[in-house]
Backbone bond lengths (Angstrom), bond angles and torsions (degrees), N, CA, C in turn:
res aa  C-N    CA-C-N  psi(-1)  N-CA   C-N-CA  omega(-1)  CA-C   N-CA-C  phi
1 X - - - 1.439 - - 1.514 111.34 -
2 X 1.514 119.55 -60.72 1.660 110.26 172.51 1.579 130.39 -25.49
3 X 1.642 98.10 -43.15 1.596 120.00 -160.43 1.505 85.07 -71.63
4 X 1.134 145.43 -13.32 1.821 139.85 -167.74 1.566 94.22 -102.79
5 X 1.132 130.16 -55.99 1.293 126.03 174.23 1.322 106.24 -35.27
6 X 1.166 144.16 -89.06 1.748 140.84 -161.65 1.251 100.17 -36.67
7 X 1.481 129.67 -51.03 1.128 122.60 -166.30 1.872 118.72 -56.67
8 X 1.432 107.38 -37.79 1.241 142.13 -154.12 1.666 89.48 -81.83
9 X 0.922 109.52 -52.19 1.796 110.39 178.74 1.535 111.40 -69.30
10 X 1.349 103.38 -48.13 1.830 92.85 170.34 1.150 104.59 -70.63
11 X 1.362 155.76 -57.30 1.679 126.00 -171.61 1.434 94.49 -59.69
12 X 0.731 162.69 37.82 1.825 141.52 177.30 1.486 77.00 -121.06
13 X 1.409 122.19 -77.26 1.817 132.26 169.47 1.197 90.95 -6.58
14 X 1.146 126.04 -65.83 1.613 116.83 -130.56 1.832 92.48 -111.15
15 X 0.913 127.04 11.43 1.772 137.52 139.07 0.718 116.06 -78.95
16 X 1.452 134.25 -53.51 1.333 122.54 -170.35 1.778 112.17 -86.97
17 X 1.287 98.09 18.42 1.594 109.62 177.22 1.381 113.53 -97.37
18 X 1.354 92.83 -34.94 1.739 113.09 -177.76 1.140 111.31 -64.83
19 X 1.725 107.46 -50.32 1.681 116.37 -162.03 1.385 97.81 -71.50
20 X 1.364 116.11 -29.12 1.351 117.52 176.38 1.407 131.91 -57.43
21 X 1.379 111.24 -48.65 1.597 131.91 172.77 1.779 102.93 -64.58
22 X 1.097 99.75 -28.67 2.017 103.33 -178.55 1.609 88.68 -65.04
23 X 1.383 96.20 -85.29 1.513 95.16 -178.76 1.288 140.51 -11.75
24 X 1.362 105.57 -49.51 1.576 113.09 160.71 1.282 133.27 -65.66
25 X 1.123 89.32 -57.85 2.198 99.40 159.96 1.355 90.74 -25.71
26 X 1.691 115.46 -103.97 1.160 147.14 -172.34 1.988 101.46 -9.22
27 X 1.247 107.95 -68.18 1.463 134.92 -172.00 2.177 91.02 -46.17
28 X 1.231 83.94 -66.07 1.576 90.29 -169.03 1.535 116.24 -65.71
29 X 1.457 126.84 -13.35 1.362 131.92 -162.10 1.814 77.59 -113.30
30 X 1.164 150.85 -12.46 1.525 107.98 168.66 1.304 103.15 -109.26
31 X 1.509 119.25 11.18 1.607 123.51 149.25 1.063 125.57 -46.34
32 X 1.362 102.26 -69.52 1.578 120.09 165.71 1.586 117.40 -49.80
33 X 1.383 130.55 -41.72 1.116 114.36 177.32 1.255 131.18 -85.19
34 X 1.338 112.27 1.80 1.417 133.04 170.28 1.008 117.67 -86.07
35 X 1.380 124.87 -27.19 1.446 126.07 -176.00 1.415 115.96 -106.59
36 X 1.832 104.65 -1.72 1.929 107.70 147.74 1.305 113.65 -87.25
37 X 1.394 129.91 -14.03 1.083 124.48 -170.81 1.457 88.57 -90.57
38 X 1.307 142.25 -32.42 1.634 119.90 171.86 1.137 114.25 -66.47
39 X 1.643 130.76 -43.46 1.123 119.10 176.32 1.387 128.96 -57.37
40 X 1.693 95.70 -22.16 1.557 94.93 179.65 1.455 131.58 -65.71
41 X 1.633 95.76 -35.27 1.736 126.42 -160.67 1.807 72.35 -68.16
42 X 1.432 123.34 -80.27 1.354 145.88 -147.03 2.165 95.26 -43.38
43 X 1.163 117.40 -44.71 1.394 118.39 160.03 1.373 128.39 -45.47
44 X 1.235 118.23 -58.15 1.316 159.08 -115.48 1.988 64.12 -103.96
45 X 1.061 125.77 -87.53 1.399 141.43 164.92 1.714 123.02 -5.85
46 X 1.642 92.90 -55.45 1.228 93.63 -163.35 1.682 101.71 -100.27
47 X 1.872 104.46 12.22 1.657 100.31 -164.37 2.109 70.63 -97.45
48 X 1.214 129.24 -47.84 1.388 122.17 160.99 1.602 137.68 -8.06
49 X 1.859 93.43 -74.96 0.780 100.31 148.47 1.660 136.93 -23.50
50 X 1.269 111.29 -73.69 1.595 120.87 -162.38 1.568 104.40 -66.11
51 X 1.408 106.44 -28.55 1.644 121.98 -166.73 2.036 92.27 -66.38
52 X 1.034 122.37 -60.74 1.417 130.62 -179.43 1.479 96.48 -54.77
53 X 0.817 150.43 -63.28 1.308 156.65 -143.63 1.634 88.51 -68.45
54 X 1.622 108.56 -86.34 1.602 124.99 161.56 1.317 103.55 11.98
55 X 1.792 96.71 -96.44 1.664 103.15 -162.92 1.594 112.49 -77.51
56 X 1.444 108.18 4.43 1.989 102.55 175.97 1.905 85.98 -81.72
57 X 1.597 129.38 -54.11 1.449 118.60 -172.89 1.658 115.80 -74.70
58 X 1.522 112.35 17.71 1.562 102.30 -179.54 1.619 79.64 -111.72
59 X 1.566 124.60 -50.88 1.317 102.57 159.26 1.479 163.03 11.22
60 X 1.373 73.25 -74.69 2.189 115.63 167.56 1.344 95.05 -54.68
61 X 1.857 108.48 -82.06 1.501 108.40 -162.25 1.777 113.31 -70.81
62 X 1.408 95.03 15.20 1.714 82.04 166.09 1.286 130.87 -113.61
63 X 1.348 116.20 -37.72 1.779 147.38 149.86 1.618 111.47 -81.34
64 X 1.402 136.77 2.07 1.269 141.07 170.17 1.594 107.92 45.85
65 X 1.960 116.83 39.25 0.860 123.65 141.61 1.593 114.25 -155.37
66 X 1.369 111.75 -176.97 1.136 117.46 -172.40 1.812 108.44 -95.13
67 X 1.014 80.03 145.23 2.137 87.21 -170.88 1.654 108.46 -53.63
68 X 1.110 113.88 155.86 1.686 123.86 176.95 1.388 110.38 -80.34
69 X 1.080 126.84 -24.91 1.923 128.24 163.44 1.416 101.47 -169.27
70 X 1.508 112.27 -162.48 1.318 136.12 -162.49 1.621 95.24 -82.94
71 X 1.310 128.72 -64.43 1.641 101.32 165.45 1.089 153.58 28.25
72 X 1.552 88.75 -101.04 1.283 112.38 171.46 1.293 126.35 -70.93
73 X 1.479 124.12 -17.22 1.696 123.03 154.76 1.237 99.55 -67.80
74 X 1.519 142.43 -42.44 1.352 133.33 -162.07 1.573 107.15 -66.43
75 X 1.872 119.42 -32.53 0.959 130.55 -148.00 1.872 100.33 -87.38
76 X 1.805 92.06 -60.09 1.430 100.11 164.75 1.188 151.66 -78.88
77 X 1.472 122.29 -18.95 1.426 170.35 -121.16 1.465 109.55 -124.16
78 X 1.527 102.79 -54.53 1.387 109.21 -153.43 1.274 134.39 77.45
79 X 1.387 125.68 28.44 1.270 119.49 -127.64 1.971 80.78 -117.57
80 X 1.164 98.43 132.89 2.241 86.61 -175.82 1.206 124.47 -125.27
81 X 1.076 154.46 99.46 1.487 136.85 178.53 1.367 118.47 -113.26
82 X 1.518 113.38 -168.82 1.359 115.78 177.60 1.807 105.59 -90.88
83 X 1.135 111.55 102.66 1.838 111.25 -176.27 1.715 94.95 -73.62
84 X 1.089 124.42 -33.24 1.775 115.13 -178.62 1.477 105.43 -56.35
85 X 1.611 128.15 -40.63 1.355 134.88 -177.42 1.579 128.27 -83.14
86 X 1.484 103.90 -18.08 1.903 98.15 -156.31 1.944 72.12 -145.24
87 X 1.498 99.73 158.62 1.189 126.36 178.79 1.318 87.67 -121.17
88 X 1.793 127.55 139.74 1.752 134.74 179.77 1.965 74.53 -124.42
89 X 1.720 94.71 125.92 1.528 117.77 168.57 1.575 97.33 -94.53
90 X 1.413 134.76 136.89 1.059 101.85 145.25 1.612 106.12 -174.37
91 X 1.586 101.23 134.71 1.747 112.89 -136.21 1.675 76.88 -115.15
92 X 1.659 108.51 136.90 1.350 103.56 -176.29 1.851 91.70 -128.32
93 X 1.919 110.55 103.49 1.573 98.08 175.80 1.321 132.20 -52.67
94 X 1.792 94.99 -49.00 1.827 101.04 -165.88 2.096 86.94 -142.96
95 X 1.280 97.57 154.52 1.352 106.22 169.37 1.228 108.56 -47.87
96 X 1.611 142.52 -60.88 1.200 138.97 166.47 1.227 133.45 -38.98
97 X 1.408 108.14 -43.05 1.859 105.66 -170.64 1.166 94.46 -95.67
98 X 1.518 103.94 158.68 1.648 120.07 -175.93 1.738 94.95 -84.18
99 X 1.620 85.30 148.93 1.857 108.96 -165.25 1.705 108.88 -87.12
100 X 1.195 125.77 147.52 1.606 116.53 -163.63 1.429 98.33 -92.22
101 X 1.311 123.87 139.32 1.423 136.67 -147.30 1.777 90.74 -111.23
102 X 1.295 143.33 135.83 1.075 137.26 117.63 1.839 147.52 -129.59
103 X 1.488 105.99 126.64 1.274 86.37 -171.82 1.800 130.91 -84.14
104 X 0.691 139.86 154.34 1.214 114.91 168.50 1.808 106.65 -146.15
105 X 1.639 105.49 136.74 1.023 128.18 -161.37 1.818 93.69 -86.19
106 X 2.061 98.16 120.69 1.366 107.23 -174.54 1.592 109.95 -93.55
């Protein structure tokens, strides 16, 4: 009977080695996918960003001012996003100067 015991403790060892090494995998692979999904959102943002900017300065050089809000680029522009996901900031001083853009991820 003793001689079965040793055996019995190394497979248990060597399970709880396994479950262990899973764990980590596991642990480290939704690390990684979490931290493309920030980079992604964080793109995703700043490709936004540039898009507002874009059609507010094609805007400018077409009507020789800058648009009154987000709207009216959406309206005239074409300009599209996901409104359930991203908040478009965007403060327009004077017809001339360009309007301060912000996105923020909802």
């Amino acid at each position: 009977m003793l001689r079965f015991a040793g055996k019995k403790r190394i497979a248990t060892y060597g399970l709880l080695r396994s479950l262990a090494v899973f764990a980590l995998v596991v642990l480290l692979f939704c690390l990684a996918a979490d931290s493309v999904e920030r980079r992604t959102s964080d793109r995703e943002a700043a490709y936004l960003e540039d898009a507002v900017r874009d059609k507010a300065v094609y805007c400018y050089s077409v009507e020789g001012a800058y648009p009154e809000n987000v709207e009216y680029i959406e309206k005239h522009y074409g300009l599209v996003y996901d409104k359930d996901s991203y908040y478009v900031g965007y403060r327009l001083q004077a017809s001339n100067l360009m309007p301060e853009i912000t996105i923020i991820k909802i």
